[in-house]
C-alpha positions as CSV (number, residue, x, y, z in Angstrom):
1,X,49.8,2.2,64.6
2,X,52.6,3.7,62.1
3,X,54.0,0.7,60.3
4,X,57.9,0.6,60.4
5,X,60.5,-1.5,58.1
6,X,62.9,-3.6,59.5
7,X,65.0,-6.6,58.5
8,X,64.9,-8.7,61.7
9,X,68.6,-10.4,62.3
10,X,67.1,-13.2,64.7
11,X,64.2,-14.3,61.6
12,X,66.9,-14.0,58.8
13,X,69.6,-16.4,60.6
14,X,66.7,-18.8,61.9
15,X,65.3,-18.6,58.0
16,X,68.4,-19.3,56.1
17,X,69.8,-22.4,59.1
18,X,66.6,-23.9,59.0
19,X,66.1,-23.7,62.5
20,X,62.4,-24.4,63.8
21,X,61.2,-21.9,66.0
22,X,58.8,-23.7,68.5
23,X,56.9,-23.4,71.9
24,X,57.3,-25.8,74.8
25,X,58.3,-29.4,73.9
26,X,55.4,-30.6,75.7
27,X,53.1,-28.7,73.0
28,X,50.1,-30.5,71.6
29,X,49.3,-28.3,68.4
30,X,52.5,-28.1,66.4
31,X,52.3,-25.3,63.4
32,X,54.4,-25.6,60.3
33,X,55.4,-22.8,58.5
34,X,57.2,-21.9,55.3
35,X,57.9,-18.3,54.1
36,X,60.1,-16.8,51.5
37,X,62.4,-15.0,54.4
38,X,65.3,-14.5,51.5
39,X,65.5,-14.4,47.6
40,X,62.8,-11.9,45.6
41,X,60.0,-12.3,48.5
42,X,62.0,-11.5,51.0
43,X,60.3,-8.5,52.0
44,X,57.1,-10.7,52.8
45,X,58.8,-13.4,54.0
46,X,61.2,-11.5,57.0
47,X,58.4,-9.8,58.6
48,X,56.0,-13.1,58.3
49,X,59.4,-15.0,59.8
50,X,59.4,-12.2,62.6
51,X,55.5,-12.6,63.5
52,X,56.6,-16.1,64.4
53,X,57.4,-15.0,67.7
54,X,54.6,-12.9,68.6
55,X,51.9,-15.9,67.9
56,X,49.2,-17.4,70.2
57,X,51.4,-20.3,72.7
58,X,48.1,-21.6,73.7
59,X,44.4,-22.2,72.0
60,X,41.8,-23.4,74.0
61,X,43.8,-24.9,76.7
62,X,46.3,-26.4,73.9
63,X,49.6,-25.6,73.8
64,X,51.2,-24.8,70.8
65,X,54.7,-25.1,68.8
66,X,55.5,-23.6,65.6
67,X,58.6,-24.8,62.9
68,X,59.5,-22.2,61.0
69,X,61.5,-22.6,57.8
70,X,62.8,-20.4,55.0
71,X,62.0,-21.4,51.6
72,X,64.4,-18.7,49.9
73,X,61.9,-18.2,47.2
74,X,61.5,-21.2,45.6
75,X,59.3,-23.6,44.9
76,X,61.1,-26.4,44.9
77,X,62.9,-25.6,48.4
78,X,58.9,-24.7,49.6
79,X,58.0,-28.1,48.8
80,X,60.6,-29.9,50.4
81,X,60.4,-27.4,53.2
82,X,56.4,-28.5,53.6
83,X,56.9,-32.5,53.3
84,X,59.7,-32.0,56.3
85,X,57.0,-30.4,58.2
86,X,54.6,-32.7,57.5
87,X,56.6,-36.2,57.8
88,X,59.1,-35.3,60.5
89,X,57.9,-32.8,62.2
90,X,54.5,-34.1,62.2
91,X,52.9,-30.7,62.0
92,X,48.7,-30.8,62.4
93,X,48.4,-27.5,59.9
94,X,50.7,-25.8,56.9
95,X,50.9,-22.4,56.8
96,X,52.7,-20.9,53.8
97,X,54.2,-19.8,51.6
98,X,54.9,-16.0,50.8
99,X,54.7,-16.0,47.2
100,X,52.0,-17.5,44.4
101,X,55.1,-19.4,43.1
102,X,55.9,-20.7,46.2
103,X,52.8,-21.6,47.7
104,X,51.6,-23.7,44.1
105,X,53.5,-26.8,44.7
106,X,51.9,-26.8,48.4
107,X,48.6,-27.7,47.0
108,X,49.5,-31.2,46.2
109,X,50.9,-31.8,49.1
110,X,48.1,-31.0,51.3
111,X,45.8,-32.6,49.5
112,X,48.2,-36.1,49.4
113,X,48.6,-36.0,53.0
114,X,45.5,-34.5,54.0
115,X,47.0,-31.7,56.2
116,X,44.9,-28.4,56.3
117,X,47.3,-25.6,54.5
118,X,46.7,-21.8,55.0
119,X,48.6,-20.2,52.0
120,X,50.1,-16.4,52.7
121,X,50.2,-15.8,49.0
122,X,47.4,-13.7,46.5
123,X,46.4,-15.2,43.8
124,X,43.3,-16.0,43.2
125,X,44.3,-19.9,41.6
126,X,45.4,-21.0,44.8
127,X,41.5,-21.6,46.2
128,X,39.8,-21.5,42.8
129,X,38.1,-23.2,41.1
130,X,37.3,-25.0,44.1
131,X,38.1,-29.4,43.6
132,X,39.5,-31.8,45.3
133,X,42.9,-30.7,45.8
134,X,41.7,-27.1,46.8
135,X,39.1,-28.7,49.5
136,X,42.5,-28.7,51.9
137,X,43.4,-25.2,50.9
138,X,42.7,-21.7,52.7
139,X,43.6,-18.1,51.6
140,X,43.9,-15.6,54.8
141,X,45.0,-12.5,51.6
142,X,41.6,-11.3,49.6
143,X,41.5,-12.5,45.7
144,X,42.6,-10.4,43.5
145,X,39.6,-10.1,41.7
146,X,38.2,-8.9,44.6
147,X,40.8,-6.4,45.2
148,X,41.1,-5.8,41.3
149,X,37.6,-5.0,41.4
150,X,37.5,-2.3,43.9
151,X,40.2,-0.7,42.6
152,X,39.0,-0.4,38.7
153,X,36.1,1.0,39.7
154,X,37.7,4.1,41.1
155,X,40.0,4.0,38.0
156,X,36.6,4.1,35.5
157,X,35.2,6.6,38.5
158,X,38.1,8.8,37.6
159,X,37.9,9.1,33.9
160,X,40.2,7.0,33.3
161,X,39.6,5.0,29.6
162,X,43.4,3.5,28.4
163,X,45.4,1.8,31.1
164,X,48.5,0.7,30.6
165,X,49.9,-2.6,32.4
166,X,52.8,-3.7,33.6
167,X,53.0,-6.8,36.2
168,X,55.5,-9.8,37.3
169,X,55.2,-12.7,35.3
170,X,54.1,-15.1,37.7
171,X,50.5,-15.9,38.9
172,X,50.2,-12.9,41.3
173,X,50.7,-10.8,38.3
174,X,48.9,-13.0,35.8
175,X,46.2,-13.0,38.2
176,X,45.5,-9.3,38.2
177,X,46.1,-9.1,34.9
178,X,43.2,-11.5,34.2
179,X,40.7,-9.6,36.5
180,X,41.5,-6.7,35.1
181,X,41.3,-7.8,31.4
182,X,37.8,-8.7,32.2
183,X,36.7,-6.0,34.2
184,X,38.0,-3.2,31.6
185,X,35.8,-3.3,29.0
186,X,32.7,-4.0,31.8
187,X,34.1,-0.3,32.8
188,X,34.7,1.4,29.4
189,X,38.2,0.8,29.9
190,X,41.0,-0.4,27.4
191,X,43.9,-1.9,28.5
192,X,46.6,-0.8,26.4
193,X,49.7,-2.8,27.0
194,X,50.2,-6.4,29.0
195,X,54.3,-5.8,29.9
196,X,55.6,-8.1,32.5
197,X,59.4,-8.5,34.3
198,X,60.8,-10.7,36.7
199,X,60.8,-10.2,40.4
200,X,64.7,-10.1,40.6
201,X,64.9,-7.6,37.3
202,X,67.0,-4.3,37.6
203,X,66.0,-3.0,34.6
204,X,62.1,-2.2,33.0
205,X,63.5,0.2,30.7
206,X,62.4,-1.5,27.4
207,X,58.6,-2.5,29.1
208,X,58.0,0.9,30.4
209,X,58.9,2.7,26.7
210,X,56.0,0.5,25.1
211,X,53.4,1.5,28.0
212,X,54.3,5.6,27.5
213,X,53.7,5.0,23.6
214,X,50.3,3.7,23.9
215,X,49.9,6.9,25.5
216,X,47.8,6.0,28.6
217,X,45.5,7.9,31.1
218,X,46.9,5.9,33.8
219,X,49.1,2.9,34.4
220,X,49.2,0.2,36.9
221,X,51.7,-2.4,38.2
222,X,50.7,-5.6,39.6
223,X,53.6,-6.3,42.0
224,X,54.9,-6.9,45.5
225,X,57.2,-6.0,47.9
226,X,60.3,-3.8,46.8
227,X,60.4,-4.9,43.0
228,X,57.0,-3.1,43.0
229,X,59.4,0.0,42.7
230,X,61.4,-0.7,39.7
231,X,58.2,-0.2,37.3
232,X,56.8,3.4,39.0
233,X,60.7,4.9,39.6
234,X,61.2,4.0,35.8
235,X,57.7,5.3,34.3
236,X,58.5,8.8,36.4
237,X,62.5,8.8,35.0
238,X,61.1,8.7,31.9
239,X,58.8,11.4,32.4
240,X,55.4,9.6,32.7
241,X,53.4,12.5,34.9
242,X,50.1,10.3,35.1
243,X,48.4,8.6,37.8
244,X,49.6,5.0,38.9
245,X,48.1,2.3,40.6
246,X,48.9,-1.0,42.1
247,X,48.1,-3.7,44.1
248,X,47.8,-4.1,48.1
249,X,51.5,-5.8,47.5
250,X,52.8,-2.6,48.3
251,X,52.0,-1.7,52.0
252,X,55.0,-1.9,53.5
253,X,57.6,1.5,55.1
254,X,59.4,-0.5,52.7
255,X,58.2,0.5,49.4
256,X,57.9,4.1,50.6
257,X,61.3,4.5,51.8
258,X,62.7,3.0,48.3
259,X,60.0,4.5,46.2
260,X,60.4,8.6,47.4
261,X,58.8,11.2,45.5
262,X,58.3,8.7,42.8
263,X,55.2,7.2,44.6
264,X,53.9,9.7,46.6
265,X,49.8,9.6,45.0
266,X,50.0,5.7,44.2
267,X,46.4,4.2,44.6
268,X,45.6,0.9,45.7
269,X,42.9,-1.5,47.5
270,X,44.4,-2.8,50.1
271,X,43.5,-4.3,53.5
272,X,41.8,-2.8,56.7
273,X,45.7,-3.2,58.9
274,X,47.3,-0.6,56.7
275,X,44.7,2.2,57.4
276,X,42.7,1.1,60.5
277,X,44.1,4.0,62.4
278,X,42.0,6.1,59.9
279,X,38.7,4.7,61.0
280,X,36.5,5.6,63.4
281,X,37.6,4.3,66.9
282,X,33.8,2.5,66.7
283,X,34.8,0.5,64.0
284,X,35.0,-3.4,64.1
285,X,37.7,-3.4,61.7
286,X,40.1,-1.8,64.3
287,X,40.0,-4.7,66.6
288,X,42.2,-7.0,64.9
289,X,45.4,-4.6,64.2
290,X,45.0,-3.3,67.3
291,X,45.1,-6.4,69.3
292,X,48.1,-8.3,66.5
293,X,50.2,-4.6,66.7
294,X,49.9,-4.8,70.5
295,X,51.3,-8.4,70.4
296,X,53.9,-7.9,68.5
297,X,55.1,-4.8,69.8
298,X,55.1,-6.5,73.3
299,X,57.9,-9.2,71.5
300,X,59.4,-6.9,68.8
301,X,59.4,-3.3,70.7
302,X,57.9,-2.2,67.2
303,X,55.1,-2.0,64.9
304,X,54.6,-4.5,62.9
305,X,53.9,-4.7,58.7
306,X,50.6,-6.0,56.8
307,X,53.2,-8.9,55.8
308,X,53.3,-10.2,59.6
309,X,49.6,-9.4,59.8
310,X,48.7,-12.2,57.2
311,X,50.6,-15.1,59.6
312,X,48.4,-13.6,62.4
313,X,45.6,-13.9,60.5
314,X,45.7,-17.2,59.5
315,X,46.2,-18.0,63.4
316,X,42.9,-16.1,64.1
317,X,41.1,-18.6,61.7
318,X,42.7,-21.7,63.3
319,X,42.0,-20.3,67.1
320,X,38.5,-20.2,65.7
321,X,38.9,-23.9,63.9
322,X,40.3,-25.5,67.0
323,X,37.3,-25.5,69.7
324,X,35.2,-27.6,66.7
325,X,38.0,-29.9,65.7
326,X,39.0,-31.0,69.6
327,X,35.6,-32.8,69.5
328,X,36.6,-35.2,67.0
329,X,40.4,-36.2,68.0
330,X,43.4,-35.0,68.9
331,X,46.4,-33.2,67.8
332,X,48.7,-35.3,65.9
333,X,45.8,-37.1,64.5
334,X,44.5,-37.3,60.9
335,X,40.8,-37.1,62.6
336,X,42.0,-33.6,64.1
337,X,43.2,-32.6,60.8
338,X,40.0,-33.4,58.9
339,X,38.0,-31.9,61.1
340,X,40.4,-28.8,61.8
341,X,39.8,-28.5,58.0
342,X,36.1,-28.3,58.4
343,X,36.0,-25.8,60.9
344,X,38.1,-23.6,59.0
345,X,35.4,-24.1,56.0
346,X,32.1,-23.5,58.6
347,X,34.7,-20.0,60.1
348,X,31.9,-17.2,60.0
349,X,32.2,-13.3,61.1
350,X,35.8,-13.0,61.9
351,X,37.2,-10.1,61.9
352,X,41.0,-10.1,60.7
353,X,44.0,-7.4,59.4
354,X,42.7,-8.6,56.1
355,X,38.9,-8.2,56.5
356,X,36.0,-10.1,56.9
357,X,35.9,-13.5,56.7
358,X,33.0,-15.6,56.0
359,X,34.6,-19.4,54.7
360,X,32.1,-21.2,53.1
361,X,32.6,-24.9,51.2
362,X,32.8,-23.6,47.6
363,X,34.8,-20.3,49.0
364,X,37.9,-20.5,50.7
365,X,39.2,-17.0,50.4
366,X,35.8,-15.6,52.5
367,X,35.9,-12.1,51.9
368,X,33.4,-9.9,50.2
369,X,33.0,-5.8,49.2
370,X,32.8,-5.0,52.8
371,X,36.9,-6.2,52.3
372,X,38.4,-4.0,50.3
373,X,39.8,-0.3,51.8
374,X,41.1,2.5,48.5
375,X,44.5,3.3,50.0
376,X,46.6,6.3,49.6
377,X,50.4,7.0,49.5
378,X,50.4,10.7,50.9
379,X,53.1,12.7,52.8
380,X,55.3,9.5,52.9
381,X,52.7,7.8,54.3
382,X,49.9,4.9,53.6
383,X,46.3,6.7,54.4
384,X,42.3,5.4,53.8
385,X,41.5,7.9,50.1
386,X,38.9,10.3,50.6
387,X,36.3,10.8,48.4
C-alpha cells in the first residue's frame, strides 16, 4: 500500500482547460467538483483531480457523471468554478475545494442554492459553528482540533513545555493555531512564538530566527503539501536539532522526497490511509484504503495519495446518502438535494481513509478519538508511532 508521488499529465491538462470529466451522457447523478489542481495547492489538488477517474460510475442502480474543474487556487476562480457547476451543469452535489481559502466562498453558495457541498479542505470553520449556511456543508478531512488534540498530547507526553509555532496564514493555519493556543496551557505547555508565511513563500528565514530565540523544546508547523517543507528545511539549516511536528497536511511521497534528511522523525496525527498497512490485517480501518487503493490502481497502474483518498471519501458518504434520498425525488431535483443533504447528516458507522464517521445534525465533520492515528516519518517512509 506504499504511497507514490506523481503529477498526473491527463488531470493537469483537463484542470487548467476546464474540461469536465464525466460518465455516460445518459447519467442521472451528475457530481461537481472543484479542486486546486495548480497554483500553491496543487499538490492536493493533482492527485484529488486524478481520483476523478477512479470513482463509483454507478450508486444504487444510478449512473453517475462527474465535472471536474480546476480552481488554480483561488477563491474567486473556486466560486465561479461552483456556480458553473451548479447553474449550467446542473450538478445534484458540490464537492470541493482543496484548500480552507478555497473552499470558504463555497459556503454561500450552497447554502443560496441549496446544493449539498462536501468540502476537501481542514479547517475546522468550514462546518462550525453549525447555522444556517453550514446546515448544507460536509467535511470528509477530521477538524483540526481533533487532530490538534491528539497530537499535543504526545507533545505534553514527551516533556515537552515551550513550543514554538510557525503556520500559513490562512484558516488552515489559523485554525491549528487556535487549537493549540487553547490546548497548551490545558497541557502545561507555552507556546512561544505565533510566525506565519504564505503558501507561495521561498523564504522563512526571518520567522524561523525568532522561533530558535525563544529557545524551544519543540517546534511545529501547521502546513500542507510541499510548502510544509520550507519551515522544517530552514529550522534544520539553521541548526535547530529539536523535535518537529506538523499537521496530517504532510502525507504525501511528496513531502518526503523534497523534505530528505531534514524530516526524517517529523510527528504528526494523521489519518488511518497513510498507515493502514501497519495495522492488524483484522482491523476495520483497513477496509477502506484497501478497497479505494485497489480502485485506483486498476485506472492509474499506481498507488494512490491521502489527497485522492479524501475525494473517495466523500463518494463513500454520498453512496451511503443516495439509497435514503431516492425515496423522496429524483436526480436533478431540489427534493433529491434536500434530502441527499439529510442522509449525509443521519450517515452512521462508515468506515473511510479518514476514519470513522458518525454525522450528526449539530456535527458535520463526524469523527471522534477513535479518528486520529500518531504518524511517523522513518526511513523515508510514513509509519503508525510506537509507543
Amino acid at each position: 500500500m506504499k504511497m507514490k508521488n506523481y503529477v498526473p499529465i491527463f488531470a493537469a491538462v483537463a484542470a487548467v482547460a476546464g474540461i469536465g470529466i464525466s460518465g455516460a451522457a445518459v447519467a442521472q447523478i451528475r457530481v461537481g467538483i472543484t479542486v486546486s489542481a495548480s497554483g500553491p495547492g496543487a499538490a492536493l489538488g493533482q492527485p484529488q483531480m486524478q481520483t476523478v477517474k477512479a470513482l463509483p460510475k454507478v450508486i444504487d442502480g444510478q449512473k453517475v457523471s462527474y465535472i471536474a474543474l480546476d480552481d488554480e487556487s483561488d477563491p474567486t476562480k473556486a466560486a465561479q468554478n461552483a456556480r458553473k457547476l451548479i447553474a449550467e451543469d446542473k450538478v445534484d452535489v458540490l464537492i470541493g475545494s482543496s484548500l480552507t481559502p478555497t473552499s470558504m466562498p463555497l459556503i454561500d453558495i450552497a447554502y443560496e442554492t441549496k446544493t449539498p457541498l462536501l468540502s476537501l479542505a481542514a479547517a475546522a470553520e468550514l462546518v462550525t459553528p453549525m447555522d444556517a449556511k453550514r446546515h448544507w456543508v460536509f467535511k470528509v478531512v477530521p477538524n483540526d482540533d481533533l487532530l490538534a488534540s491528539a497530537i499535543m498530547k504526545y507533545i505534553a507526553k514527551t516533556g515537552v513545555k515551550k513550543l514554538g509555532y510557525i503556520g500559513v496564514s490562512d484558516g488552515y493555519g489559523e485554525g491549528y493555531y487556535k487549537a493549540l493556543s487553547e490546548l497548551a496551557p490545558k497541557l502545561g505547555i507555552t507556546l512561544t512564538t505565533h510566525e506565519v508565511y504564505g503558501r507561495g513563500d521561498s523564504s522563512v528565514t526571518g520567522q524561523v530566527l525568532k522561533i530558535i530565540a525563544t529557545n524551544p523544546d519543540a517546534v511545529f508547523i501547521a502546513s500542507a503539501g510541499t510548502p510544509a517543507v520550507l519551515p522544517q528545511k530552514a529550522l534544520r539549516e539553521r541548526g535547530y536539532k529539536g523535535p518537529i511536528f506538523q499537521t496530517h497536511g504532510v502525507s504525501t511521497e511528496q513531502f518526503i522526497k523534497l523534505g530528505g534528511k531534514d524530516v526524517e522523525g517529523t510527528i504528526y496525527a494523521g489519518e488511518v490511509f497513510t498507515v493502514a498497512n501497519d495495522l492488524p490485517k483484522s482491523s476495520p480501518f483497513r477496509k477502506s484504503p484497501e478497497k479505494f487503493i485497489k480502485a485506483y490502481e486498476a485506472v492509474h497502474k499506481q498507488a494512490p495519495n491521502i489527497f485522492g483518498a479524501h475525494l473517495w471519501d466523500t463518494m463513500v458518504l454520498v453512496e451511503h446518502a443516495v439509497p435514503g434520498a431516492l425515496k423522496h425525488g429524483k436526480p436533478g431535483t431540489a427534493a433529491f438535494r434536500s434530502a441527499l443533504r439529510d442522509q449525509l447528516e443521519r450517515g452512521k458507522n462508515i468506515y473511510l481513509n479518514n476514519g470513522l464517521s458518525n454525522m450528526s445534525p449539530t456535527n458535520h465533520n463526524g469523527y471522534d478519538e477513535r479518528t486520529p492515528f500518531l504518524i511517523k516519518v522513518e526511513g523515508g517512509a510514513f509509519r503508525l508511532l510506537k509507543q
